[in-house]
C-alpha positions in Angstrom: 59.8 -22.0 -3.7 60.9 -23.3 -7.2 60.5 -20.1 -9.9 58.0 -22.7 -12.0 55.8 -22.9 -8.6 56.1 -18.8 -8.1 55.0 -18.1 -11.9 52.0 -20.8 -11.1 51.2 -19.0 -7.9 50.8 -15.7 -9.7 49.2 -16.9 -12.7 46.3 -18.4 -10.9 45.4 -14.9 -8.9 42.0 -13.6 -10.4 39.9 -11.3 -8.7 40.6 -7.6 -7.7 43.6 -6.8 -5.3 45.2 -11.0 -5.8 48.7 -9.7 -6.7 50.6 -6.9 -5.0 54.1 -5.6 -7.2 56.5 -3.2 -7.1 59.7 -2.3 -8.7 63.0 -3.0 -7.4 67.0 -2.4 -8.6 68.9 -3.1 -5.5 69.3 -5.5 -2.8 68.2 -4.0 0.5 64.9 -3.1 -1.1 64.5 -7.0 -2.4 64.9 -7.8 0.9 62.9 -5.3 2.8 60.2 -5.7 0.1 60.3 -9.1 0.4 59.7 -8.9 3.8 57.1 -6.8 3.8 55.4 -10.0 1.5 54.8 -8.7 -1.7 54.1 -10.7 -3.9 56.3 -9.7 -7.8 59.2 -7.7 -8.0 60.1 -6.3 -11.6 63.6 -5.2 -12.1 62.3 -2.8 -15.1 63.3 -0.4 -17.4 61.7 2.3 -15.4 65.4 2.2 -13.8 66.8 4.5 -16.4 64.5 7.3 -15.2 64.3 7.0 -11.7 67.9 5.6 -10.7 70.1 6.4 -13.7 68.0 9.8 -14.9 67.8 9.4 -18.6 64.6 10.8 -19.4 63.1 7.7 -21.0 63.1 4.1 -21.0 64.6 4.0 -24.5 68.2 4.7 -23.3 68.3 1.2 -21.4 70.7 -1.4 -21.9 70.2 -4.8 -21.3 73.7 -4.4 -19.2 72.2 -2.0 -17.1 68.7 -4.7 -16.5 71.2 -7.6 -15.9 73.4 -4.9 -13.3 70.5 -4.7 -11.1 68.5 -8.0 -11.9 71.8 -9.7 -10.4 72.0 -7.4 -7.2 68.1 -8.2 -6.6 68.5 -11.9 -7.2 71.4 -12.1 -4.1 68.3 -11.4 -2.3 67.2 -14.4 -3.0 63.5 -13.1 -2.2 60.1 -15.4 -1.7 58.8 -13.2 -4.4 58.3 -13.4 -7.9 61.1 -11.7 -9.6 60.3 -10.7 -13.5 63.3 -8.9 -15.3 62.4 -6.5 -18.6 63.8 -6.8 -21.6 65.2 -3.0 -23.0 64.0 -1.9 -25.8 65.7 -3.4 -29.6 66.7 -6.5 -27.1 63.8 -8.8 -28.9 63.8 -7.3 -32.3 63.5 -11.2 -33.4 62.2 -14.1 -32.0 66.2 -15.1 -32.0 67.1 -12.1 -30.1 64.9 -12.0 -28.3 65.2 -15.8 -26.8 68.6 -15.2 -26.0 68.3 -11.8 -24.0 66.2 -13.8 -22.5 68.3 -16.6 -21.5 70.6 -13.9 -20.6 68.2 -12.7 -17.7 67.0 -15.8 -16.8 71.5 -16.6 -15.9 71.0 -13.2 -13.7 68.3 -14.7 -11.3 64.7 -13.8 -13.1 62.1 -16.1 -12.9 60.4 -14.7 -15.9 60.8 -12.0 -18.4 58.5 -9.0 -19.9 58.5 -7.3 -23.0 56.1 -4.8 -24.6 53.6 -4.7 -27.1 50.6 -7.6 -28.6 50.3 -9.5 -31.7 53.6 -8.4 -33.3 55.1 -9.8 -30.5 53.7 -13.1 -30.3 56.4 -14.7 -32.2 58.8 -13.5 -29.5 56.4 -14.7 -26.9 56.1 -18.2 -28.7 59.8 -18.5 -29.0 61.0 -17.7 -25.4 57.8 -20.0 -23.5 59.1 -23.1 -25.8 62.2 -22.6 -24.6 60.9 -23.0 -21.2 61.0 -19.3 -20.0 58.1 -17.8 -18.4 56.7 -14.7 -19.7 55.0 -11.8 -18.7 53.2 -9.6 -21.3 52.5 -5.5 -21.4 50.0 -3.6 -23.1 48.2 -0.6 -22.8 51.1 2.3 -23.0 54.0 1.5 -23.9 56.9 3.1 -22.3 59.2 2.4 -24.8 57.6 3.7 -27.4 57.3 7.4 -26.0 59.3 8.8 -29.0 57.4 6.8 -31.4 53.8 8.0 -30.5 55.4 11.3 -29.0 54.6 11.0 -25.6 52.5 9.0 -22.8 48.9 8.7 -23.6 46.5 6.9 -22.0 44.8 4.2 -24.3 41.4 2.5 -24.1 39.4 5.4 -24.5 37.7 4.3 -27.6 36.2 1.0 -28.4 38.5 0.5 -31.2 41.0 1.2 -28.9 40.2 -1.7 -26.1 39.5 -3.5 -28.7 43.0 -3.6 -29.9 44.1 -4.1 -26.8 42.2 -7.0 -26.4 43.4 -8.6 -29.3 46.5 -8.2 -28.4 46.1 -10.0 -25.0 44.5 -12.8 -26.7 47.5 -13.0 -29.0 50.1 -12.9 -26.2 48.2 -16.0 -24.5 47.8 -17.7 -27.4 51.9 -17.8 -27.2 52.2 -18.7 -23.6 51.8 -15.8 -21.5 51.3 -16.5 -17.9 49.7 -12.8 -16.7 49.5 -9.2 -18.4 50.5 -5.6 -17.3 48.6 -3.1 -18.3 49.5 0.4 -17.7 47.9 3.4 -18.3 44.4 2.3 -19.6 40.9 3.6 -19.0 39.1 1.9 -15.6 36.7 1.1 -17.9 38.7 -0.5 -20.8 41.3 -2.1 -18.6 37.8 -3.7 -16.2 36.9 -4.9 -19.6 39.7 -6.6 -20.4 40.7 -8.2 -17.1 36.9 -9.8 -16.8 37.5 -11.2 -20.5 41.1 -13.1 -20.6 42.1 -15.9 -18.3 45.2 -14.6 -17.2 46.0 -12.3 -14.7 46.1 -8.7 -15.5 48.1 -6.4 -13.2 47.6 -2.7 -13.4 49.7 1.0 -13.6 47.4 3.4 -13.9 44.6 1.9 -14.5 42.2 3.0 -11.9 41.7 1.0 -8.2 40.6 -1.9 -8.5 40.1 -3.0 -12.1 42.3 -5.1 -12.4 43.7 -8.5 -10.6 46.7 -7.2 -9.3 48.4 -3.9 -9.2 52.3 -3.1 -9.9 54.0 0.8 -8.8 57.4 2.0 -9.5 59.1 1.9 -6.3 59.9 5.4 -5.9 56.4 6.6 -6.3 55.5 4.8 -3.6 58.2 6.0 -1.2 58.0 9.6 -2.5 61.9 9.4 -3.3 61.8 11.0 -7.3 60.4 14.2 -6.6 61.0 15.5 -9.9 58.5 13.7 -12.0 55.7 12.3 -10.1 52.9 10.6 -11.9 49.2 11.5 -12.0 48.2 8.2 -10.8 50.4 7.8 -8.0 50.1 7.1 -4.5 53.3 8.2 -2.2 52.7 6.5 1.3 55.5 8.4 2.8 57.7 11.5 1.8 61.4 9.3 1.7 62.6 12.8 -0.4 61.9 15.2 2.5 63.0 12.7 5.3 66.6 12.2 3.4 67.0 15.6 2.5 66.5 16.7 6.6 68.6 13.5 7.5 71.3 14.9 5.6 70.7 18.4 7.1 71.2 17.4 10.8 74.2 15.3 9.4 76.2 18.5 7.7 75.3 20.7 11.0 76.5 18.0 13.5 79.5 18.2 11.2 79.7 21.8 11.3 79.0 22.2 14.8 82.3 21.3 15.3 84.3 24.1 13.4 82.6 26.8 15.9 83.4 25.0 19.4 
């Protein structure tokens, strides 16, 4: 499938549980993933926590996305594949076009980038070009240092307010579906029932949106070390690799004491 007929595919899912996503940085995961039939896979910045271990988004590099981006795109999966741009890489509309372009030459279909009305210029400028793009609002990871930490927005009516305005600015400039991570059930319910794009949620409550999107690891239980309020391990892949390795160094000793 062409990546114009896989943005139109996902852009035209409304309605609770339409889209499944996950994140994904390598190639056997595009592939098992994609197997498994999801639906969207975002190489995102999440990587720098959970495969580099910075402690924040804000340390990513557009050379780090495109690293991984490429090794996902030799997948060549059936899915959906939406690239982040980093933080500072779409500063200006100009900038921001071509780290976009940049992407798109690694094997996205589409890109994402953060934040509502102040980016709608951005927006505008990479969708005339003739690049899909995916917007985000709600918390923004990479402006944890900037609002001094993760804190879940929607909670007041000004708030989702905002939000909405901000989602009606973003489609104004061509947006073909919305993330929106870490809002109220309520807000983010709101919201989805009142744009014409697809929103896919993080955090968000079951449910309330059209699609929902988890960090890889989360879902395979694999990052221990910081795991999310809202998240829903379906295995334990920490413990299982941690006793795989176990049996592996005592097969290995085993053979110092015959």
């Amino acid at each position: 499938m062409s990546p114009e007929k896989k943005v139109a595919a996902i852009s035209g899912k409304k309605g609770p549980g339409s889209i499944a996503a996950l994140t994904c940085y390598d190639y056997p995961m595009a592939r098992l993933l994609d197997g498994a039939g999801i639906d969207l896979l975002l190489v995102g910045d999440s990587l720098g926590m959970v495969v580099l271990g910075y402690p924040d988004t804000t340390h990513v590099t557009l050379a780090h996305i495109l690293h991984h981006l490429e090794a996902v795109a030799r997948a060549k999966p059936a899915a959906l594949i939406i690239a982040d741009l980093p933080i500072h890489t779409y500063d200006t509309p100009d900038q921001a076009l071509d780290s976009a372009k940049k992407l798109i030459a690694a094997g996205a279909d589409a890109v994402k980038l953060e934040g509502g009305i102040r980016q709608a210029d951005k927006v505008r400028a990479i969708v005339q070009a003739g690049i899909p793009v995916c917007g985000h609002l709600g918390m923004l990871p990479q402006r944890v240092l900037e609002e001094g930490g993760y804190r879940k927005k929607g909670k007041t009516p000004e708030q989702t307010l905002a939000i909405l305005e901000g989602a009606e600015a973003l489609i104004s400039a061509g947006v073909f579906a919305i993330v929106l991570e870490s809002v109220t059930p309520e807000a983010a319910e709101k919201i989805t029932r009142s744009i014409s794009v697809p929103t896919i949620g993080i955090g968000c409550g079951e449910a309330t949106c059209d699609g929902e999107i988890a960090v890889i690891t989360d879902l395979l239980g694999s990052f221990p070390w910081f795991v999310p309020p809202f998240s829903s391990p379906q295995t334990d892949l920490a413990r299982h690799t941690t006793d795989a390795a176990g049996k592996y160094i005592q097969r290995i000793r085993s053979h110092a004491e015959n």
